[in-house]
Steps between C-alpha positions, in 0.01 A plus 500: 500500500188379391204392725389119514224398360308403792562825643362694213177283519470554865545883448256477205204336760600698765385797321193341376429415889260839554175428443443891329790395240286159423181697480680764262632174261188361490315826394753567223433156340296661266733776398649818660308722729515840605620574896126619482350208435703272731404720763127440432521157505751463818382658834837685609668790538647665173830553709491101564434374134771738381724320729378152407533564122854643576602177597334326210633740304892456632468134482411526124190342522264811377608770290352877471446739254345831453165536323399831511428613824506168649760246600417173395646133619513212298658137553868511410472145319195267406701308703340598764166346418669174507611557825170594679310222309767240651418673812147499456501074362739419810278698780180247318706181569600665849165593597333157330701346785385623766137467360570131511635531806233677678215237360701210622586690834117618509356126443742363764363757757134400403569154534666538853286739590218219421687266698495742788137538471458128542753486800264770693171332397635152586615592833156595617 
């Protein structure tokens, strides 16, 4: 039996719902990187990025190879790319929001704060 749609998708964000498996996407944008290298750039412990590109890995979402010595990670799909730009373009619009929000919610303080002000210096 095959799995809904909707379920796949919500198993698909679920897993990218660690902010270590984000971080990892984001630094393979430009092309695979060695275990190495992600570890440079991410402030964990080995044991805990092996387990957070396990689950990348499982999911399908990177792939890893041997180069030499190293094991290296790579996106599974340029896919990907599209995905954390969306991300990226929808967090903007998000965030633009509540920028608009807070300079309409700051003004409206400043003006009843200013009415305040004139409450406590017309009462004297």
């Amino acid at each position: 039996m095959s799995v809904p749609l909707y379920q796949a998708k919500a198993e698909l964000f679920r897993t990218l719902g660690h902010p270590v498996r984000i971080r990892v996407l984001e630094l393979l944008q430009p092309g695979p990187l060695s275990v190495r290298d992600l570890l440079t750039e991410i402030d964990i412990e080995p044991s805990s990025l092996s387990q957070q590109l396990a689950v990348l890995r499982r999911a399908g979402i990177v792939v890893s190879y041997r180069d030499g010595g190293s094991v290296m990670y790579a996106l599974s799909t340029p896919a990907v790319l599209d995905l954390l730009a969306a991300a990226r373009r929808i967090l903007s619009e998000l965030l633009a929001d509540r920028d608009d929000l807070l300079t309409e919610l700051q003004a409206r303080i400043g003006v009843e704060h200013g009415e305040a002000q004139r409450d406590v210096s017309g009462s004297r």
